[in-house]
C-alpha positions as a Markdown table, in Angstrom:
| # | Residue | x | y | z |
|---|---|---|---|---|
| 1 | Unk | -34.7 | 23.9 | -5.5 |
| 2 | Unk | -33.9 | 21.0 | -7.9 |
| 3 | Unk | -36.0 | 17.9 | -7.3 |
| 4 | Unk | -33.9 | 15.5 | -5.2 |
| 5 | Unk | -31.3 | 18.0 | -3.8 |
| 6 | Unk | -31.4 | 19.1 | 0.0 |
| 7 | Unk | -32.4 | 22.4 | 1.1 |
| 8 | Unk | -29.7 | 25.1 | 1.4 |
| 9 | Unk | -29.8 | 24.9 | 5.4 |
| 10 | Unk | -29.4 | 21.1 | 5.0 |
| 11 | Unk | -26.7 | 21.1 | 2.3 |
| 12 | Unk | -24.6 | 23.4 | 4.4 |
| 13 | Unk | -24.6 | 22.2 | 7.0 |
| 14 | Unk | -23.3 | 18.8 | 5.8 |
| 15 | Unk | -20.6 | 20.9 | 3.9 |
| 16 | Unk | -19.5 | 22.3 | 7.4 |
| 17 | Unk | -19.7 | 18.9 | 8.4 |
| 18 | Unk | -17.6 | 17.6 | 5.3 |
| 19 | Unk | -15.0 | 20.4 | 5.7 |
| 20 | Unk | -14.8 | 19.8 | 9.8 |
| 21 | Unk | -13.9 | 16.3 | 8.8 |
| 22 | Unk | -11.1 | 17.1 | 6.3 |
| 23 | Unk | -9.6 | 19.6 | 8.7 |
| 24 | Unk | -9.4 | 16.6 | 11.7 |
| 25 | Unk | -7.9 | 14.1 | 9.3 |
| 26 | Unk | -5.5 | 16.5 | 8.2 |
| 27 | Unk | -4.1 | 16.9 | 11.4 |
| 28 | Unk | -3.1 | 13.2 | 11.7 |
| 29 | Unk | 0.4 | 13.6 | 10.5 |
| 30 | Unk | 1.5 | 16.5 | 13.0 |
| 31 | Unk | 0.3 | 14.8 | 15.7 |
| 32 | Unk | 1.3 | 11.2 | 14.7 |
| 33 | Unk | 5.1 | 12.6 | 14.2 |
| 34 | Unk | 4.5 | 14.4 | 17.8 |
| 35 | Unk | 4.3 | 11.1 | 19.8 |
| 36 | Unk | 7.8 | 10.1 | 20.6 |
| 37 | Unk | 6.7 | 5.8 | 20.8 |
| 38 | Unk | 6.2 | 2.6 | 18.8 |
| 39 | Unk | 4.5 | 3.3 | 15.6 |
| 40 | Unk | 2.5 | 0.1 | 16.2 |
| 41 | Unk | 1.6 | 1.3 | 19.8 |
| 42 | Unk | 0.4 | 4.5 | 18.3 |
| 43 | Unk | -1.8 | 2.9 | 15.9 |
| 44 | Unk | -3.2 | 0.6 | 18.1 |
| 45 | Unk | -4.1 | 3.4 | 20.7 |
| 46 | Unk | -5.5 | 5.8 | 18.4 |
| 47 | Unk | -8.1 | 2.9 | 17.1 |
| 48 | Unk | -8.5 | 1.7 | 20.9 |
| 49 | Unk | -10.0 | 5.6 | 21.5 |
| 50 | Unk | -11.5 | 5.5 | 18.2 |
| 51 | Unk | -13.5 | 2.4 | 18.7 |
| 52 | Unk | -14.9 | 3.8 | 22.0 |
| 53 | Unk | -15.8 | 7.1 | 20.3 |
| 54 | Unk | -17.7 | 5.3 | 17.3 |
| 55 | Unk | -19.7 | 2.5 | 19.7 |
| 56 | Unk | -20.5 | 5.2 | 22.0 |
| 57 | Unk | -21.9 | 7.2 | 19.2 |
| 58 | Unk | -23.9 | 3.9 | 17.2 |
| 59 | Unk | -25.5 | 2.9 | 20.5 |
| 60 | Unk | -26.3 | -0.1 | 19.1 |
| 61 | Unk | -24.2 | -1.5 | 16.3 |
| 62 | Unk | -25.4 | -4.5 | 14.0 |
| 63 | Unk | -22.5 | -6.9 | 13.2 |
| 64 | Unk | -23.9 | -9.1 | 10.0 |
| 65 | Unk | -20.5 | -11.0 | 9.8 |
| 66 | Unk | -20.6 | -10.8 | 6.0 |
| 67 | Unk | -17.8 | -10.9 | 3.7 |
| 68 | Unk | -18.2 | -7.1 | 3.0 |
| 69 | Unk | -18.4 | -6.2 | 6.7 |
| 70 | Unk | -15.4 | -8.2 | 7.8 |
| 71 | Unk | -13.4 | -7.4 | 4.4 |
| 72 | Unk | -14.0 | -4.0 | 5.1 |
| 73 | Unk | -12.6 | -4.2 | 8.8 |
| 74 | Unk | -9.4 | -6.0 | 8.2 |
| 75 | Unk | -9.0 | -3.2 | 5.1 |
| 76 | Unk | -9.3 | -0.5 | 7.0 |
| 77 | Unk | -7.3 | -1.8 | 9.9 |
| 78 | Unk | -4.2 | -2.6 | 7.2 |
| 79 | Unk | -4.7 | 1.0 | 6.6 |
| 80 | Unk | -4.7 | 2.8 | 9.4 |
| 81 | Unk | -1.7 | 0.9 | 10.5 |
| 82 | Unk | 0.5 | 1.4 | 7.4 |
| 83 | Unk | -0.5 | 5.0 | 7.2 |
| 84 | Unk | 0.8 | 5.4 | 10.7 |
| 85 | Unk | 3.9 | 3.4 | 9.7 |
| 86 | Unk | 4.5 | 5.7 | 6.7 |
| 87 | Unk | 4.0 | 8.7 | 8.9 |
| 88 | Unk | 7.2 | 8.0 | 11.1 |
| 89 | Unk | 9.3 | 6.6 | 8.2 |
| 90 | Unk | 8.8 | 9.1 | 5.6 |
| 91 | Unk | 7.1 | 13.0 | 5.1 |
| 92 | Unk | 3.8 | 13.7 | 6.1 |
| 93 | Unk | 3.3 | 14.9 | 2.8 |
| 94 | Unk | 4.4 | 11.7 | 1.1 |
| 95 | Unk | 2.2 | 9.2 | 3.3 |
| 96 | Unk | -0.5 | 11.5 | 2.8 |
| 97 | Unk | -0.8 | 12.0 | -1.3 |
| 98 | Unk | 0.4 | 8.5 | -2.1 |
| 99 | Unk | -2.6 | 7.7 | -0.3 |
| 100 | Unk | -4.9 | 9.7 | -1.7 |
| 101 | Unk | -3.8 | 8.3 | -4.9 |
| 102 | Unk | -6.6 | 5.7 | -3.3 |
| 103 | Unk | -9.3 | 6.4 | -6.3 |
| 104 | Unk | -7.2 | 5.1 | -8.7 |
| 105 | Unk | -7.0 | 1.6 | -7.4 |
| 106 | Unk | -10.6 | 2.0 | -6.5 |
| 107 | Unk | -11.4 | 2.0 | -10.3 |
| 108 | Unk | -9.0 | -0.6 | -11.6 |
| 109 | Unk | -10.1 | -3.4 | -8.9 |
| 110 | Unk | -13.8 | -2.1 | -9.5 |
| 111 | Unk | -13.1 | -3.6 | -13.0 |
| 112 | Unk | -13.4 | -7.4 | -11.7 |
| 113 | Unk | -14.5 | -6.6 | -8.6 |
| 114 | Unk | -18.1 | -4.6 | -9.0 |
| 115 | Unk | -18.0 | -4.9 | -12.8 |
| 116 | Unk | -17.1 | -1.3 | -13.1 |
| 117 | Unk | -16.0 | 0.4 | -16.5 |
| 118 | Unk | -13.4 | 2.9 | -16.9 |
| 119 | Unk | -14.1 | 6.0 | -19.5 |
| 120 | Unk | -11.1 | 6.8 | -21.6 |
| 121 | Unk | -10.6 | 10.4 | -20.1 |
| 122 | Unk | -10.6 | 8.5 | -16.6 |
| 123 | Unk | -8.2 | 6.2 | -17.7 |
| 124 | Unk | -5.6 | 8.9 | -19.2 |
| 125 | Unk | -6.1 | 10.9 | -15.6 |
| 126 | Unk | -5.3 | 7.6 | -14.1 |
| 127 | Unk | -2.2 | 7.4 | -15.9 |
| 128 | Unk | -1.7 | 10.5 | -14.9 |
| 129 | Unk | -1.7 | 10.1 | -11.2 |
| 130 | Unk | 0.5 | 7.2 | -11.5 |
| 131 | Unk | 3.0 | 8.9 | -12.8 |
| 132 | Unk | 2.7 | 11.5 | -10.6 |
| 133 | Unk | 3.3 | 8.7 | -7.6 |
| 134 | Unk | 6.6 | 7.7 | -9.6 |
| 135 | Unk | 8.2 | 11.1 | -9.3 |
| 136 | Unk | 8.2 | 10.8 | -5.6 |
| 137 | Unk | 10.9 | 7.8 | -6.1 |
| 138 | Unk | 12.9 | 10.5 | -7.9 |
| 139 | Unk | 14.3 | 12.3 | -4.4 |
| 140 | Unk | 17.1 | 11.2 | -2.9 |
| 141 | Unk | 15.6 | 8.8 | -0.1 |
| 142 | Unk | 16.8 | 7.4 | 2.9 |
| 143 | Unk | 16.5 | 3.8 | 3.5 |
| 144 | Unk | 13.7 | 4.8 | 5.6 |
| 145 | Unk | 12.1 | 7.3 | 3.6 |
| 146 | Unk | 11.9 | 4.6 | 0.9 |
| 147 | Unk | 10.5 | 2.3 | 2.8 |
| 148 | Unk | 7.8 | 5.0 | 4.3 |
| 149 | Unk | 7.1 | 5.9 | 0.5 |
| 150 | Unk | 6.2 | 2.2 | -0.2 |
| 151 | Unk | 4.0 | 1.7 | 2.7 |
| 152 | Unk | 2.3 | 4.7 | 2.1 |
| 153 | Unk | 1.9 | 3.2 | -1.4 |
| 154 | Unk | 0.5 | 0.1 | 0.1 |
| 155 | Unk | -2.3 | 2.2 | 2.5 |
| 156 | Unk | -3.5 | 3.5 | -0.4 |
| 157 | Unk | -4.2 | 0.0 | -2.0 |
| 158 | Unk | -5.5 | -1.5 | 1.4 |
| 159 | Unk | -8.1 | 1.8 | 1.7 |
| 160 | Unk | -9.4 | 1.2 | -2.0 |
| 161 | Unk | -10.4 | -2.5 | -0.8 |
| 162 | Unk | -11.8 | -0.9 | 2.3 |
| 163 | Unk | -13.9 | 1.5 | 0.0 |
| 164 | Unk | -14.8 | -1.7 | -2.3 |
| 165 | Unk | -16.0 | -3.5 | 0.7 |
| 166 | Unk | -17.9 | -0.8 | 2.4 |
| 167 | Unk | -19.7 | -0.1 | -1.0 |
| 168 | Unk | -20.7 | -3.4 | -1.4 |
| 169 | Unk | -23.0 | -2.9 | 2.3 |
| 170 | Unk | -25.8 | -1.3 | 0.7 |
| 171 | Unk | -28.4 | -3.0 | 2.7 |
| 172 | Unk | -27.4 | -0.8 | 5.4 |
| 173 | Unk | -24.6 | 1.9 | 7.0 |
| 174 | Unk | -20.8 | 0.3 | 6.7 |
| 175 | Unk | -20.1 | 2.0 | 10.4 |
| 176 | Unk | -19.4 | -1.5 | 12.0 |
| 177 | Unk | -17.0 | -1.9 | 9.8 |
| 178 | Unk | -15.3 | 1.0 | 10.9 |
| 179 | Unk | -15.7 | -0.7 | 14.8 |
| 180 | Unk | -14.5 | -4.0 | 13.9 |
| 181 | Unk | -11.4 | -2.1 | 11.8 |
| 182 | Unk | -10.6 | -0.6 | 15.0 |
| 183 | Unk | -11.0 | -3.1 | 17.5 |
| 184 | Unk | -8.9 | -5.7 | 15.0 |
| 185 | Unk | -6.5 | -2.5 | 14.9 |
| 186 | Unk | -6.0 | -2.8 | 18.9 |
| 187 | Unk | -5.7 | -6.8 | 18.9 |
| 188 | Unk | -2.9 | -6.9 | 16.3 |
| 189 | Unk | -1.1 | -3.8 | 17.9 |
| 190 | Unk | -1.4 | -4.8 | 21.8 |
| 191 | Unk | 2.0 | -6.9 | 21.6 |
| 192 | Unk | 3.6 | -3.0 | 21.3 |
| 193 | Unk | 1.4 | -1.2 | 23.5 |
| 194 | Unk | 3.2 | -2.4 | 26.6 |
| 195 | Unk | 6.0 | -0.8 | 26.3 |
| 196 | Unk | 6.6 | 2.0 | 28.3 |
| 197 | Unk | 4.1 | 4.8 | 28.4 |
| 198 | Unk | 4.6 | 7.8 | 26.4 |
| 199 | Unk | 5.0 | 11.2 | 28.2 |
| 200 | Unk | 1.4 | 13.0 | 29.2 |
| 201 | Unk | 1.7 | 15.5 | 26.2 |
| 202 | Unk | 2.3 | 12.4 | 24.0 |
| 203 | Unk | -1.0 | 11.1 | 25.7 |
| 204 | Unk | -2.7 | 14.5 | 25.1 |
| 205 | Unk | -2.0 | 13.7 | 21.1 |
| 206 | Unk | -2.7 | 10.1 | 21.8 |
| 207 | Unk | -6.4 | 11.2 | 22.8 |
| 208 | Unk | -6.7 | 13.8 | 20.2 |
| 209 | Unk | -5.8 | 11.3 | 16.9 |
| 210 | Unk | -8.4 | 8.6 | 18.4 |
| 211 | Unk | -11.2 | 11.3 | 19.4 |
| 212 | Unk | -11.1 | 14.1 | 16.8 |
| 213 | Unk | -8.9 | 13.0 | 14.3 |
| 214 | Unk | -10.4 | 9.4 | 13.8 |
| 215 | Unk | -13.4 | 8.8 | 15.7 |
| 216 | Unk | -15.8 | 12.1 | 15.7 |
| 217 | Unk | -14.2 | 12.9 | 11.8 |
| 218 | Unk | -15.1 | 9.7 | 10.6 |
| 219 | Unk | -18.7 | 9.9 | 12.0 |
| 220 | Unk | -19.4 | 13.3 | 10.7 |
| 221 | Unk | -18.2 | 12.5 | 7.4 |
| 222 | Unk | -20.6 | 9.3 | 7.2 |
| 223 | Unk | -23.5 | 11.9 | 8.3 |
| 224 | Unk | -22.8 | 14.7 | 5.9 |
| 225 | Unk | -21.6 | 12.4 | 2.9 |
| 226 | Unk | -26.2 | 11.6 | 2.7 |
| 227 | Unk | -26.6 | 15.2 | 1.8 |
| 228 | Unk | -24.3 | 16.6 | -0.3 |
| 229 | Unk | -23.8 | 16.1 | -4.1 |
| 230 | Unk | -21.2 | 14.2 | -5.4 |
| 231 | Unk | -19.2 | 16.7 | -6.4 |
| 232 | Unk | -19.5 | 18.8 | -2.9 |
| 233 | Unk | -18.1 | 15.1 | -1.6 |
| 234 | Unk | -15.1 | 15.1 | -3.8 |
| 235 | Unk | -13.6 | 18.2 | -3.7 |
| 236 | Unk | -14.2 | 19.4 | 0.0 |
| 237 | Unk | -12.1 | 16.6 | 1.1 |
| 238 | Unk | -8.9 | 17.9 | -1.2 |
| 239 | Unk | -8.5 | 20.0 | 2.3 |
| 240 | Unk | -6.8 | 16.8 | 4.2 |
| 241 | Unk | -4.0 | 15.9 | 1.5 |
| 242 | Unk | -3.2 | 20.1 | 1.2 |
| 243 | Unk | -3.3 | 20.5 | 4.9 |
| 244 | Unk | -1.5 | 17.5 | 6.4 |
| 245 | Unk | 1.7 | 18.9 | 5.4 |
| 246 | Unk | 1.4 | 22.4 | 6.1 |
| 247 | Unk | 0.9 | 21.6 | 9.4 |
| 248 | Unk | 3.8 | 19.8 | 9.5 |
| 249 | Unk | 6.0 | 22.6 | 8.0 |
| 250 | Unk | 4.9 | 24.8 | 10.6 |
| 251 | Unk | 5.3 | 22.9 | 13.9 |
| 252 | Unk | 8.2 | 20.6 | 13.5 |
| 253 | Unk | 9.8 | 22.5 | 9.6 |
| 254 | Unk | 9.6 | 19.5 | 8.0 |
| 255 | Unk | 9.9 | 19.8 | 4.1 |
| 256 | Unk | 8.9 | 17.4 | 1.3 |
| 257 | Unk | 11.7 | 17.5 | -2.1 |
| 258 | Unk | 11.2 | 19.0 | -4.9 |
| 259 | Unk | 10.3 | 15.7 | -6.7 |
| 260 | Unk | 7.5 | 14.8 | -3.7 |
| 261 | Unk | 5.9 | 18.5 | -4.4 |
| 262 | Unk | 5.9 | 17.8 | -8.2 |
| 263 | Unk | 4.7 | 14.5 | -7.9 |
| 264 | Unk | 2.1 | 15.7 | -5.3 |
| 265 | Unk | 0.4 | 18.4 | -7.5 |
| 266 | Unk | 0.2 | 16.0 | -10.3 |
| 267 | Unk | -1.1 | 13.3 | -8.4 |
| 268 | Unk | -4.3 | 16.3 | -6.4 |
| 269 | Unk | -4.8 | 17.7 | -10.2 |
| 270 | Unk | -5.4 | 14.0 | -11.9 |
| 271 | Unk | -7.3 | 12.5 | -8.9 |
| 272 | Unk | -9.7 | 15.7 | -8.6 |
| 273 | Unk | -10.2 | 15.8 | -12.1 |
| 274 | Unk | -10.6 | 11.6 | -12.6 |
| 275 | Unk | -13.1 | 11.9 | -9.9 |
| 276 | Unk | -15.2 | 14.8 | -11.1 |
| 277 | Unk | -15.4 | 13.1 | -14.3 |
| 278 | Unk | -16.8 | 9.9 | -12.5 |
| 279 | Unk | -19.2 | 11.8 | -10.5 |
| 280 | Unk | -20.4 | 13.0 | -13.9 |
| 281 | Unk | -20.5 | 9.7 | -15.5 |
| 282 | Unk | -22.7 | 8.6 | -12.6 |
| 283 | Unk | -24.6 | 11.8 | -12.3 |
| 284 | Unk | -25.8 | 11.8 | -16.4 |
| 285 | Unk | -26.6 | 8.0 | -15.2 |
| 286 | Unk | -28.7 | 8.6 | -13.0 |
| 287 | Unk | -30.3 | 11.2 | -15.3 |
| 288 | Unk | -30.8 | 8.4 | -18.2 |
| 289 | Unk | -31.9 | 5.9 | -15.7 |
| 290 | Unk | -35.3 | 8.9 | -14.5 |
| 291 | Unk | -35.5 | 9.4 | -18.6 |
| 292 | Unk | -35.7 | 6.0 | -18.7 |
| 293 | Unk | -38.3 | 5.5 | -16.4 |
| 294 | Unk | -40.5 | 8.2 | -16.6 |
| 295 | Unk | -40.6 | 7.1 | -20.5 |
| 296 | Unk | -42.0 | 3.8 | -19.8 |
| 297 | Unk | -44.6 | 5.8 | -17.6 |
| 298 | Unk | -45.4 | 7.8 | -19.9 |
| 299 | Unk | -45.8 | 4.8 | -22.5 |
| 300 | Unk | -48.0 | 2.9 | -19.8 |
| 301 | Unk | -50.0 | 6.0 | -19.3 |
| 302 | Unk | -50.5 | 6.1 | -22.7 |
| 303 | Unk | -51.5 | 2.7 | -23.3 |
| 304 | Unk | -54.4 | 3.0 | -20.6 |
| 305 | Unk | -55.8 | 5.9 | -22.5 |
C-alpha cells in the first residue's frame, strides 16, 4: 500500500459512499418536476428537511460566524434555490450540466480570489466547456426554457463561490455552512410556503429531496471525500449530471434537443478532463513539496554528521 493512501477496505468503502451520493443527487430533477407547487416553496421545504437531517447528524455544530462560513451559506442557499428554479423552467438535463459547468468558474475566480494559477491545457479545456454551455442557446427555447437555461447558468456561478468559501474553512469541516445554507434557504422561501399544501405523494417527494437527496447525500459525500484520492473524487461524481436526465426520460419522457445533448457531452468531456489535469497538477505538488522536504532533511542530517 502506497504511503499515505487508505487501505482497500477503507478506500471502498468511501467509493460506495461517493457513488451513493451521486446516485441521491441525481435524483433531484425527477422528483423536483414531480411536485406539482411553488418552485420557491419546494426549495424552501427541501432545505427545511435538510437542515433537520444535517443538525441531527453534527450533534453539535460550531457556528464561527466568519466571512467563509457565512459566504459559504448564502452561496449555497442562492444555489439550491436557482437550481430548483431551473428545474421547473427548463430540462433536467439543462439545469443539471450548466451547473456542473461549476469547476470552471471555480478556477477563474480562484485567480483573484485564492491566488490560484491556471495551466494552459486547463485553460483550453476551459474554453472548451464554455463553448459547450453556448450550444445549449442554439435549441429553439421557450421563453421559459431560456430563462431556466440562464438560471441554471447562474447556480453554477453561485456553487463555485460556495466551493471558494467552503475551501477557505480549513481550520475545520465547512458542514455549518451547509446548516446555515439551509436554514437561510427556509427564511427567504417561507413567504411561498403558505400556500396551499401539495398533495401527500407530492409530500412523499418533498421528504425524499430533503432526506436522501440533500441531507444524508451531502453528509456522506463530506465523509467519503477524507479517503479517497483525488481522482476517485472527481470522476465518481460524473454519475449525478449522466443520471439526472435519464431518470427524467424515463418517468415523465422528457427529452433534451439535440443542441442541449451536444452541448452536454462537450461540456462532461472538458470538465472531467480540466479537472483530472488539476488533480494532477496538485497531486505532482504535493510530490515536490515531500521531495522538497525530505531534501532539506536529508541536508540537515547531513550536516550533523
Amino acid at each position: 500500500m502506497v504511503k499515505g493512501m487508505p487501505a482497500d477496505s477503507t478506500r471502498g468503502r468511501a467509493v460506495l459512499m461517493l457513488a451513493a451520493s451521486a446516485v441521491l443527487w441525481s435524483m433531484g430533477g425527477l422528483l423536483i418536476k414531480s411536485v406539482d407547487w411553488n418552485p420557491f416553496a419546494i426549495a424552501g421545504t427541501r432545505s427545511a428537511i435538510a437542515a433537520l437531517v444535517v443538525a441531527a447528524l453534527l450533534r453539535r455544530p460550531r457556528f464561527a460566524w466568519s466571512l467563509p462560513q457565512i459566504g459559504g451559506a448564502v452561496a449555497y442557499s442562492a444555489t439550491v434555490i436557482l437550481f430548483v428554479l431551473a428545474n421547473k423552467m427548463t430540462t433536467a438535463a439543462n439545469a443539471i450540466v450548466l451547473q456542473y459547468a461549476c469547476p470552471v468558474y471555480v478556477a477563474l475566480l480562484g485567480v483573484p480570489l485564492l491566488k490560484e494559477k491556471i495551466s494552459l491545457g486547463a485553460g483550453i479545456m476551459m474554453c472548451i466547456a464554455l463553448a459547450g454551455i453556448v450550444l445549449f442557446f442554439f435549441d429553439r427555447l421557450t421563453p421559459g426554457g431560456f430563462r431556466g437555461n440562464i438560471l441554471a447558468l447562474v447556480s453554477g456561478v453561485t456553487m463555485a463561490f460556495m466551493v471558494i468559501f467552503l475551501r477557505m474553512q480549513k481550520h475545520g469541516p465547512p458542514t455549518e455552512s451547509i446548516l446555515l445554507g439551509n436554514i437561510l434557504t427556509v427564511l427567504i422561501c417561507a413567504p411561498h410556503m403558505s400556500a396551499p399544501m401539495p398533495s401527500p405523494p407530492d409530500m412523499v417527494s418533498l421528504v425524499l429531496l430533503g432526506v436522501f437527496q440533500l441531507g444524508i447525500s451531502y453528509m456522506l459525500y463530506s465523509r467519503a471525500i477524507q479517503h479517497v484520492p483525488a481522482l476517485d473524487a472527481i470522476l465518481i461524481p460524473v454519475i449525478e449530471p449522466v443520471l439526472n436526465p435519464v431518470w427524467v426520460f424515463l418517468a415523465m419522457g422528457e427529452r433534451p434537443g439535440p443542441w442541449a445533448i451536444a452541448g452536454g457531452l462537450v461540456i462532461l468531456l472538458s470538465i472531467t478532463i480540466f479537472s483530472v489535469m488539476e488533480a494532477r497538477d496538485i497531486r505532482l505538488t504535493g510530490d515536490a513539496r515531500r521531495f522538497r522536504a525530505d531534501a532539506r532533511r536529508s541536508d540537515v542530517t547531513d550536516a550533523r554528521k
